[in-house]
N, C-alpha and C positions, 0 to 999 in steps of 0.2 A: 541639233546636230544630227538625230537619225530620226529619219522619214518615221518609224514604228517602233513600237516597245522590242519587236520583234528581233532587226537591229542591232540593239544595243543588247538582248540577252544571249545572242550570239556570238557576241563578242567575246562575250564573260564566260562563256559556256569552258572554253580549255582553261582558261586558269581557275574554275569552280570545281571540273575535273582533276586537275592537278594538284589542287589545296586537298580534296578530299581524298583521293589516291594515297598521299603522301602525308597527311596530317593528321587530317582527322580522321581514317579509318584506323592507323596503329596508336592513335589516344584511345580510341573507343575498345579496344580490343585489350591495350593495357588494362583498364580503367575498368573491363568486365571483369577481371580476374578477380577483383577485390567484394564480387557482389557474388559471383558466379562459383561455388565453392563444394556444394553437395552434388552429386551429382545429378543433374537435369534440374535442379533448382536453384534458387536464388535466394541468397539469407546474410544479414547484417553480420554473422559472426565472427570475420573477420575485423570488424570496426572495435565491435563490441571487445575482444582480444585484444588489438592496439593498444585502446583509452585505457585498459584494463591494465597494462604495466606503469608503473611509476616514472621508469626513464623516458617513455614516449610523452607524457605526457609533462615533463618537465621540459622534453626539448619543443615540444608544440607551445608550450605557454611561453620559451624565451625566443622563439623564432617568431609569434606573435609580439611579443613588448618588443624587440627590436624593432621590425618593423614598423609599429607605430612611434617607437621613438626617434627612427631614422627620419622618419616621412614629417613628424613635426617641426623638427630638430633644422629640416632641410627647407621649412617653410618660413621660418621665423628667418632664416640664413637669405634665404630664397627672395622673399619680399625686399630684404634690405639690399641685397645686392642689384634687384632690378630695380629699384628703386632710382638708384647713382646710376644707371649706367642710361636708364630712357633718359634722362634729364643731361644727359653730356649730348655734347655740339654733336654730330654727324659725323665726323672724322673720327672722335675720341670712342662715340659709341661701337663704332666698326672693329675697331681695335679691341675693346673692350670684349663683344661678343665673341671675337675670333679667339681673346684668352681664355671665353667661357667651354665654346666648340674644341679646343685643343686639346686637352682632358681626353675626350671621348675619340681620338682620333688613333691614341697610346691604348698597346692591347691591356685587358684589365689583369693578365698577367703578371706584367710588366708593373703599373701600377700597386699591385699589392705587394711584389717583393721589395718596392722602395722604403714600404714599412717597416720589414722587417731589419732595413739599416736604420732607419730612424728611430725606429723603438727597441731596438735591440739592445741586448745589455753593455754592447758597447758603441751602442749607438749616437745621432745626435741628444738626442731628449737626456738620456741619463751622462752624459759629458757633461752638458749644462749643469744639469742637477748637482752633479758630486761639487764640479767647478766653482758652484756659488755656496758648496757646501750645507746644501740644504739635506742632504745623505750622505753617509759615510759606505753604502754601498749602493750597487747597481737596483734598481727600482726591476721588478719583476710585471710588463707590461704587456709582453707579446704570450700568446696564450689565455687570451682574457676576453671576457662580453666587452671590454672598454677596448681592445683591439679591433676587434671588429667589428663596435660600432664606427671607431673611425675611421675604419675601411671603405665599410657600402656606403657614409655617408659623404667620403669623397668619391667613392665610383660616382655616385646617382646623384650629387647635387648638381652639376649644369644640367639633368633634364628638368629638375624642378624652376632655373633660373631661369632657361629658354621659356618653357611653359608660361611662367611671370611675365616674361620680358613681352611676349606677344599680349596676355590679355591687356596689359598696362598701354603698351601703343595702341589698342583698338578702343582704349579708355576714354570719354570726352574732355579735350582740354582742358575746361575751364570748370572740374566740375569739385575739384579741387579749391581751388581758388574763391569760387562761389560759395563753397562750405565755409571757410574761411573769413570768410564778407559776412555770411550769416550769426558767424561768432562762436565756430565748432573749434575747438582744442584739435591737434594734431591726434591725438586717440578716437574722438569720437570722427574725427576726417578717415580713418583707416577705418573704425569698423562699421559705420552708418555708409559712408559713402568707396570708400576701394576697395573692400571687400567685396560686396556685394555686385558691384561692378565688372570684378576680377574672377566667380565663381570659377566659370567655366575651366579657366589657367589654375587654377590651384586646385579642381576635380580632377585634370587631365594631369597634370603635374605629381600630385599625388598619389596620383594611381600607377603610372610609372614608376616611383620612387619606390612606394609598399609593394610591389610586386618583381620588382629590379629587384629589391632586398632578402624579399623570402624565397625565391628562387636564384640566387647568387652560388656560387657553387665555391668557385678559385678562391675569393675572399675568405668566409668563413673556415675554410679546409686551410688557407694557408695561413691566416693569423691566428684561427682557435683550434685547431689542430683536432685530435680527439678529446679535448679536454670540455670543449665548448660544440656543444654538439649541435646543427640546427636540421631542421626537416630534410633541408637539399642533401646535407650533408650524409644524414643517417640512410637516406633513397639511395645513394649511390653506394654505402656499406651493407645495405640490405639485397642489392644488385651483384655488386661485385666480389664480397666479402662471403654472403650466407647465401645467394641465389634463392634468396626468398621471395618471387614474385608476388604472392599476392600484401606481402606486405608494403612495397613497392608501388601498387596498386592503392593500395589506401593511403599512402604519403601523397603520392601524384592528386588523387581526388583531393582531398585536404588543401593541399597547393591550390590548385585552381579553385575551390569552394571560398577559398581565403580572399583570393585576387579578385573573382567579381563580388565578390562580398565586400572587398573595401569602396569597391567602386560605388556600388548601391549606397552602402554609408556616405562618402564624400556629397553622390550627388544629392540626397535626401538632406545633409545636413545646409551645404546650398543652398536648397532649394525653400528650408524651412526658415535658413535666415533673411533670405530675400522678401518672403511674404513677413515677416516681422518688422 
């Protein structure tokens, strides 16, 4: 397409300028604050303070287990719904993915206060409940890690579906079915043969998902209120609340240390099940 490398970096030059103009110069500039603390030098003891309280470190360790709870929780969901939907005729598929894309079309706003009717106390959920008389009062739901796990894991599960749904079509037909003929159980067909097939869609899928999750902001603020505190959450009460930058600074870092850090994870673990 271009005669020289020359060309094509040319091209890229204003939007290389404009990503770091606008991106990544006021990341790097937050993100010094939390390193940057003595004056004219550089020293961890902002981190070391952080880990050092009990609450930060309670909210770091349930902003982490959600996360990987959502992101498996969303894979197990994830496989089975692409599963039905590669395997419908062409018409039915179209339709299918279009219910999967609609979700993500609704502001996430919007999607999380629909929670708060359905799980509300006098919502759908505990109507049923009392109705079949399984409780003589209202179930106490919203305000809870169980809140907002099933928050982010309806935000973020069609990115993991779509994710699926492509590596599964780029999958070889018959290679299932070969498995099969060979005399694999439908468990050893998923994890000897679709899995390993599928890496790529469930490294990229996941990575979306654990990092959609630990940086979510509207979800966790409106179903766990301050009762359930996560990382996003507490950077935006360290901002706007305490105007504690550099602590702000070490959430931010953490955040992103976390996100390519699952990535690395996902694709190592991949990678190490394909050579087995």
């Amino acid at each position: 397409m271009f005669q020289n490398r020359a060309e094509a970096l040319a091209l890229a030059l204003p939007a290389a300028v404009f990503v770091t103009v606008v991106f990544l110069a006021p990341v790097l500039i937050l993100l010094s604050e939390g390193f940057h603390i003595a004056p004219g030098g550089w020293t961890l003891s902002a981190y070391t303070a952080f880990f050092s309280e009990s609450l930060n470190q309670t909210v770091f360790l349930r902003t982490l287990r959600l996360g990987v709870e959502v992101t498996a929780v969303s894979a197990v969901i994830g496989y089975a719904a692409a599963f039905s939907i590669v395997n419908l005729p062409p018409k039915g598929k179209g339709r299918m993915v279009g219910l999967v894309i609609l979700p993500l079309m609704i502001s996430p706003v919007a999607r999380t206060y629909a929670w708060i009717v359905i799980l509300g106390r006098t919502g759908i959920v505990n109507k049923v409940v009392q109705g079949l008389g399984l409780s003589s009062e209202p179930l106490r739901m919203l305000f809870s890690e169980t809140a907002v796990f099933i928050g982010l894991l309806q935000l973020f599960l069609p990115l993991m579906i779509l994710s699926l749904i492509s590596a599964l079509e780029n999958m070889p037909k018959d290679a299932i079915p070969a498995a099969r003929v060979l005399g694999a159980n439908w468990f050893q067909v998923f994890w000897k043969v679709v899995l390993p097939l599928t890496r790529e869609g469930l490294v990229i899928g996941g990575t979306l998902v654990f990092t959609g999750s630990l940086t979510a902001y509207i979800t966790p603020a409106i179903l766990g209120g301050s009762k359930v505190l996560m990382l996003e959450t507490l950077l935006y009460q360290r901002i706007a609340v305490s105007n504690d930058y550099v602590s702000a600074s070490v959430i931010a870092f953490i955040l992103i240390v976390m996100s390519f850090g699952a990535n690395l994870v996902l694709k190592r673990l991949a990678t190490a099940r394909t050579r087995t």
